[in-house]
C-alpha positions in Angstrom: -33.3 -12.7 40.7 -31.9 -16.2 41.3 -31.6 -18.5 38.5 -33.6 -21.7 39.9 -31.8 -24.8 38.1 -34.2 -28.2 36.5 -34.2 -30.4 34.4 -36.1 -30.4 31.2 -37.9 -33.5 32.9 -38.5 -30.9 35.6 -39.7 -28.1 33.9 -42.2 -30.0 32.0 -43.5 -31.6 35.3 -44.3 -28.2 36.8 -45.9 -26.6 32.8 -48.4 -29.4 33.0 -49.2 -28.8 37.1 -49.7 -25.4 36.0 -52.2 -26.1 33.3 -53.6 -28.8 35.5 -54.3 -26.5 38.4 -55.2 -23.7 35.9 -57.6 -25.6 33.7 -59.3 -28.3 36.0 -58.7 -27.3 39.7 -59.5 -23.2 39.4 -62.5 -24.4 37.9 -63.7 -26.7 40.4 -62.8 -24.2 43.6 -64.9 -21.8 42.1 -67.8 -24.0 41.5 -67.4 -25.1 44.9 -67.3 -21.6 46.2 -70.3 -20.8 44.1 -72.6 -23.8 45.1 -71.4 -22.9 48.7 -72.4 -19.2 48.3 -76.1 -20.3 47.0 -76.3 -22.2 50.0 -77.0 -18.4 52.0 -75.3 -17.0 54.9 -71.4 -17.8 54.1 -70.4 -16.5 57.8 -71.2 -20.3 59.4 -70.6 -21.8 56.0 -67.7 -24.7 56.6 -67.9 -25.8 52.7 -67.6 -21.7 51.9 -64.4 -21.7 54.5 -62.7 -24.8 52.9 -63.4 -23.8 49.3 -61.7 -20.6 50.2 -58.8 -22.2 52.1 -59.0 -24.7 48.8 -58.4 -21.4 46.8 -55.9 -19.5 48.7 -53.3 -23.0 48.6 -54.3 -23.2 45.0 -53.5 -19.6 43.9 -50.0 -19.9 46.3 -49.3 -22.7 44.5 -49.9 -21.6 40.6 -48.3 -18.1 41.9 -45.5 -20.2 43.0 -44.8 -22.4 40.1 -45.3 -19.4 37.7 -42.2 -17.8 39.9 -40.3 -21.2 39.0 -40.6 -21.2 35.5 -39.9 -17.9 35.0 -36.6 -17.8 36.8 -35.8 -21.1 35.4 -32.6 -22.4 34.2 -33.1 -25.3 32.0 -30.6 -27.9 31.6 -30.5 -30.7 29.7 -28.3 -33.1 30.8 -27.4 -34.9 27.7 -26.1 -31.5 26.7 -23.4 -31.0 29.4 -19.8 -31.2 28.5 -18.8 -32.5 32.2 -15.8 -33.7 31.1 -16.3 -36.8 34.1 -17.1 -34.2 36.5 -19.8 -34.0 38.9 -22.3 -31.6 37.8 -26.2 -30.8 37.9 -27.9 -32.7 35.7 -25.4 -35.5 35.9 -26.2 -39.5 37.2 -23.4 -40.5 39.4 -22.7 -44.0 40.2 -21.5 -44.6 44.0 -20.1 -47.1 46.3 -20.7 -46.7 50.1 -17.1 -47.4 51.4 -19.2 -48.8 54.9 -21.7 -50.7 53.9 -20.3 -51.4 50.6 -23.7 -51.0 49.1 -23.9 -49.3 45.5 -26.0 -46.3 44.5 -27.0 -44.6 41.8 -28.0 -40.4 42.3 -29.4 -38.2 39.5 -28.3 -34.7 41.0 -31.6 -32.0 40.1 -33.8 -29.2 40.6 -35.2 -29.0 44.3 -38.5 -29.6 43.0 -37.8 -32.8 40.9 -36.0 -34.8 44.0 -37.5 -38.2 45.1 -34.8 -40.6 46.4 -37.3 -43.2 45.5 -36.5 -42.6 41.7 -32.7 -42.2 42.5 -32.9 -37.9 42.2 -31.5 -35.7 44.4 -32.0 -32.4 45.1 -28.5 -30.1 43.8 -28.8 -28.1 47.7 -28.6 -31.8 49.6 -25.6 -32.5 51.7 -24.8 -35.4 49.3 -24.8 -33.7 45.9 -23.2 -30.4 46.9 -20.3 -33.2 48.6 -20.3 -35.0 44.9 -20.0 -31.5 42.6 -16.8 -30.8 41.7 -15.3 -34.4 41.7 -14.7 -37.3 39.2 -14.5 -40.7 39.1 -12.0 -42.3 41.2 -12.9 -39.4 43.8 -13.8 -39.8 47.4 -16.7 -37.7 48.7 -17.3 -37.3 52.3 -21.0 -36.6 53.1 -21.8 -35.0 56.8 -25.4 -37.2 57.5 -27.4 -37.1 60.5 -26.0 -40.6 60.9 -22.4 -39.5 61.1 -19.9 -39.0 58.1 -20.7 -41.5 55.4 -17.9 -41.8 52.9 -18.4 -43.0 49.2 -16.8 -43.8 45.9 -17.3 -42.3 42.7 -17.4 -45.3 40.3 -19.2 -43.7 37.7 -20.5 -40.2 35.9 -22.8 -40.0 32.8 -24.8 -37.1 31.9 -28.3 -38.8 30.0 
């Protein structure tokens, strides 16, 4: 079984979804599906059929996190002996050699990704481009824009 890399950040994220969906949301489906049920004949019951279709994503989902955290691989990325390489878990500071615009990209898990927060996912086009290099390095990233080219100015791993 694959290891499935994140962040302590990360892991914590998906415990407390799982309790979440486990404690309050489990609950409330199957109050819903009750309450439905009294209403009699389920077979033209819409709240019945979206309670259920409620349940089904809800039991993927816990099934699917539980899969996560079992196969996890923790890292915490104050812990990494980079050595000014790029590495999961590590914040890289970049310069876009086009635009000359300056970035900074946390490189996680898939699940812990949001661009808006400056993470990126370790499977993206850009990160897998920036692992492996140091500072001083050029990365060339294949974007659906054309090649964008950037600096590594920085690494730290906090």
């Amino acid at each position: 079984m694959a290891r499935i890399p994140m962040t302590i950040e990360g892991a914590e994220r998906l415990k407390t979804e799982l309790k979440r969906l486990k404690t309050v949301e489990r609950p409330a489906v199957m109050h819903a599906l009750a309450e439905a049920r009294s209403h009699g004949d389920i077979s033209e019951n819409a709240d019945y059929d979206a309670a259920k279709d409620r349940q089904g994503f809800l039991e993927a989902r816990i099934r699917d996190i539980e899969h996560k955290l079992a196969n996890a691989h923790v890292i915490d990325p104050q812990a990494i002996h980079g050595e000014g390489r790029v590495v999961f878990g590590a914040t890289v500071e970049l310069e876009d050699s086009d635009a000359g615009e300056r970035v900074s990209y946390q490189i996680v898990g898939d699940d812990e990704a949001d661009i808006k927060q400056g993470k990126i996912s370790v499977s993206s086009p850009i990160a897998r481009a920036l692992i492996g290099k140091s500072e001083g390095d050029i990365a060339e990233v294949d974007a659906p824009g054309g090649t964008r080219v950037y600096e590594i100015l920085g690494v730290r791993y906090a």
